[in-house]
Structure formats: structure tokens, C-alpha cells
N, C-alpha and C positions, 0 to 999 in steps of 0.2 A: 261114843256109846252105840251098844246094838239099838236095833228097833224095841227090841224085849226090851231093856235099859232104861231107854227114852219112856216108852210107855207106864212101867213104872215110876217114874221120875214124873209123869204128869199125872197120872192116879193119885199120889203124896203130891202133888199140889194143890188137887182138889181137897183132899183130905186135911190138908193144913189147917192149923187155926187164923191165917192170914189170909183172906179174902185174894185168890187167883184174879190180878187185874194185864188184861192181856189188851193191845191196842192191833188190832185189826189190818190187814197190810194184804197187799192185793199183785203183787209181781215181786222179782228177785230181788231188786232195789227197794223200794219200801222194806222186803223184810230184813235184808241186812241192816237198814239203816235203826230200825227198830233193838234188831239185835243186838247191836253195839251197845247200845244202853245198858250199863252193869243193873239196871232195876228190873230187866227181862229176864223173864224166869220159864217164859214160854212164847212160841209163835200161833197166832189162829190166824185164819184166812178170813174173808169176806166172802164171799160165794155174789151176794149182790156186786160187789168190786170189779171182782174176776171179770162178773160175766159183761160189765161196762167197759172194762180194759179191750175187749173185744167185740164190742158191739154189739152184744144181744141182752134182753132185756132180762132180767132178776129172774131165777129158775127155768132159762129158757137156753143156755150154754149148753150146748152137747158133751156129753159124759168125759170123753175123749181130749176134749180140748182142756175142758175142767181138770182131771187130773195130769198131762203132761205139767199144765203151768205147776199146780202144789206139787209134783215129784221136782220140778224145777228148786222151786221156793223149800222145800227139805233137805236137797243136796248142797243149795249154798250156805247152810245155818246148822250150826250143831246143838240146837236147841229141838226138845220135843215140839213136833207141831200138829197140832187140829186144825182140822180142816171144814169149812164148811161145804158140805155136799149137799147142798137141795133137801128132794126128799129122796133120795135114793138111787134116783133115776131106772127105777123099777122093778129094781133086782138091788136091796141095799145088802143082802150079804155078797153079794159078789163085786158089787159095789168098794164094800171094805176090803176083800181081798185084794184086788185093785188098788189100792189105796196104801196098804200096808207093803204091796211089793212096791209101791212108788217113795217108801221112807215116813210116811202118816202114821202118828200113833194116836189118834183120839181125829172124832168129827163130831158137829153139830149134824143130826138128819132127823128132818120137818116130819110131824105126822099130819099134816093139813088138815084136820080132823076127819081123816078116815074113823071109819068102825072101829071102835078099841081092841076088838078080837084081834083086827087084820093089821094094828099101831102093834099091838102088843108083839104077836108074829114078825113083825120088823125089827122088831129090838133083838128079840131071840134071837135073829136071823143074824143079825151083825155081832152079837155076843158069840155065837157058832164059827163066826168067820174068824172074829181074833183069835180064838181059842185052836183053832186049825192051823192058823199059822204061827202060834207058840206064842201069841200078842195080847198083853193082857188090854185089851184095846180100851180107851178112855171114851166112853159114850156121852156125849152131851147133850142126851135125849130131847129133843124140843116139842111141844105140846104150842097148836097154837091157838089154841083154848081161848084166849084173851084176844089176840088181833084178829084172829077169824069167826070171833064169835058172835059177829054181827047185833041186833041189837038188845039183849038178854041182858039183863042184870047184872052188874058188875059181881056179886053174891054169886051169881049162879055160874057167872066163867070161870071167877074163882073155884067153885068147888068142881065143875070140868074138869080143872089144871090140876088138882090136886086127885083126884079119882085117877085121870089117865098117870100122874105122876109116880102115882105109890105103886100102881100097877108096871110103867117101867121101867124102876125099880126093881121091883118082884123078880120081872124080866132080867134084869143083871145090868143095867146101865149105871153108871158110874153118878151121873147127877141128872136134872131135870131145866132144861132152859123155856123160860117164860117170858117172854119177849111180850112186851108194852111198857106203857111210863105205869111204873110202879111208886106208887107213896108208900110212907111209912106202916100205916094199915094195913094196904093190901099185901105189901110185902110179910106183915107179920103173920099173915093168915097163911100164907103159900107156907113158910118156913114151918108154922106150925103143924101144915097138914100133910107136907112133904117130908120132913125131917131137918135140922141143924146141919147144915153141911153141905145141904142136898138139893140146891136150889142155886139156876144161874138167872142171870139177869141181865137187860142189854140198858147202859148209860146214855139215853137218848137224851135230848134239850127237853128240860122240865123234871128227868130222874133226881135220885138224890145222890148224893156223892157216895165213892168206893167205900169211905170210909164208914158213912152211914149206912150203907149196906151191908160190909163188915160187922156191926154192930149189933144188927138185926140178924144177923145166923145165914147170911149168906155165901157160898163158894166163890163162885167166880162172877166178874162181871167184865162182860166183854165190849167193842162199841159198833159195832157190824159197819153198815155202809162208811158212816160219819167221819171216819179219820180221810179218807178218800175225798171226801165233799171236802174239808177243812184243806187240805193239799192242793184240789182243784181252784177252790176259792182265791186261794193265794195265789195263785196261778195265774191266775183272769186280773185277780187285781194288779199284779205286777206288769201285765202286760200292758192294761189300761196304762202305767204309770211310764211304762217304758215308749209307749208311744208319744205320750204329752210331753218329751223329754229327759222323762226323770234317769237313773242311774241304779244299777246292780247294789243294792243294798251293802253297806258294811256288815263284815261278819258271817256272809254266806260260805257257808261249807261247802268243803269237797268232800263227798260223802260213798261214793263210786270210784 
């Protein structure tokens, strides 16, 4: 598929009535391995992943290094893939052309709670960029209305999330990401205030399940760092095991 192709092809994922469940993968190995799974319908990145795969802390990877690796991770996969890109790295339309000549048709990019005027400007900004380069680009507008909201009322970050939400919307972003552990409640208040369809969500430890989220009128739900922690974990355990004696597991794949 072109870039145009892909890009549509994750737009109508979004749009689907079946809740877009994407597992998060951070270098070329992870995502092929991902990919192979006939139940993947899309690739997303981690951005927190990325920038661990390489030593620098969460939103602190240089622009550069960030997109070689996902131009990487798009040319081994013939799956549409999103990208998480920080917030922009200070220029997110040029950002996203960057991004879409590197094989990316859709990203996550942070508003950290900047001024809405200057959030909304951003969105524009990367709507302008797909649309320049003939890519109906998949925006996965993130508002961080709820984990940066420090100590405010759950009532009132909620209604943050949902103000800056409809707003970039308006702007042309394809859906709205609301990252924290969302319950059943909170979650029905986003959907209501943002729209049925329109609403992403991240499956941290303590969320509800896709299915339940599904349920409740949500798009997509993603799992950002945590497939990486769960990889690494196994990792550390295996070695503890392999030290004490133990043996290479039965059933281990060759996956590479």
C-alpha cells in the first residue's frame, strides 16, 4: 500500500465499530513480531520505549534519532503505523512531514497543557502537513488534561479533556487520546463530551479491559510503555533463572 492507502486504512480503523487495540512495540523486532499476529490490524510506537531503547529519558530523544528508528520500524511492516512523537519536538507540522516521508501515517502528539489557542495551532499545524503531502494523516490528538492536571478535581480535568478535545476535533484530528486509568464513569463522561468514536485510551494496570472499553464508545486503546516493561521483565527473570541453572524454556520461538 501507498502512504495515502495506509493512512486511510487507519482512519477506517479508527472509525470502525470495533475498538482499534494496538500493543505498542519499540524497534524492528518487536514490531515484526507483533505484526505477524493475524489479529494486528495496525502498528503504534511507544515514544517512552524508543527513547529507553536508546538511553534517554521519556520526551527527552532527539527528533532525529526518533524518527530514523519509526522510518525503520515502517519499512519492515506493511501495516499502517502511528507513531508516537512526543510533543512535537517544536515544530509538529514539520514534524509530521518528516514523519510521513519516513513511511508514518497517523501519531500520538502531547499538548502538555500548553494554552489551547497555541494546542489548537498544533493540530492545525499537522492537519496542514498531511494534507500537503496528499496524507490523510490519522491524528491521535493527546490532551494531558488528566495526568498533568495535578491536583484539581477529577470533574474538572475531566471537563479540561473534553473542552481541549472538541476543540481538536474542530481542528481536524482524527480522535482524542486521554491517557490515565480510566473507570467506567470517567470514561463515560470523555465519550459523552468528546463524541462515540472519538476517544483513545491507554490500558494501564487497574484500566478496564478493550472489551469494556469497546463497550463504552471507545476508538482505540493502546498500551504505551508496558508491553516493553512486560518483555524486559521476562527478561531479568529468565536470566535470574538461567543463572541458578535453570534451562532456555520449551517452546521458545524463533521470531527474527
Amino acid at each position: 500500500m501507498t502512504n495515502a492507502e495506509k493512512a486511510r486504512t487507519l482512519v477506517g480503523l479508527y472509525e470502525a465499530p470495533e475498538i482499534l487495540r494496538v500493543v505498542n512495540i519499540w524497534d524492528v523486532v518487536s514490531a515484526t513480531a507483533v505484526a505477524a499476529l493475524p489479529e494486528t490490524t495496525a502498528i503504534a510506537t511507544a515514544g517512552h520505549s524508543i527513547a529507553a531503547t536508546f538511553g534517554y529519558p521519556d520526551g527527552q530523544i532527539p527528533r532525529e534519532i526518533m524518527l530514523d528508528m519509526v522510518g525503520r520500524i515502517a519499512a519492515a511492516v506493511d501495516l499502517p503505523v502511528s507513531a508516537d512523537l512526543d510533543d512535537g519536538y517544536g515544530d509538529a507540522g514539520e514534524t509530521t512531514r518528516l514523519a510521513i516521508g519516513v513511511g508514518v501515517v497517523g501519531a500520538n502528539i502531547e499538548d502538555r497543557l500548553k494554552p489551547l489557542a497555541d494546542s489548537v495551532a498544533q493540530v492545525e499545524a499537522i492537519v496542514r502537513a498531511g494534507q500537503a503531502e496528499g496524507v490523510d494523516f490519522a491524528l491521535n490528538a493527546r490532551t494531558d488534561a488528566i495526568v498533568r492536571g495535578g491536583d484539581k478535581p477529577l470533574a474538572d480535568k475531566l471537563a479540561d479533556a473534553i473542552e481541549r478535545g472538541r476543540a481538536y476535533l474542530d481542528a481536524g484530528a482524527t480522535c482524542v487520546f486521554v491517557p490515565g486509568i480510566l473507570d467506567a464513569d470517567a470514561t463515560r463522561t470523555l465519550v459523552d463530551g468528546i463524541g462515540r468514536g472519538k476517544v483513545s485510551v491507554i490500558g494501564l494496570p487497574g484500566a478496564l479491559t478493550s472489551t469494556e472499553y469497546q463497550e463504552l464508545g471507545v476508538a482505540r486503546i493502546s498500551y504505551g510503555p508496558v508491553p516493553q516493561r512486560v518483555t524486559l521483565t521476562r527478561l531479568q527473570d529468565l536470566a535470574s533463572d538461567l543463572y541458578a541453572g535453570g534451562v532456555i524454556p520449551e517452546g521458545t520461538r524463533a521470531l527474527n
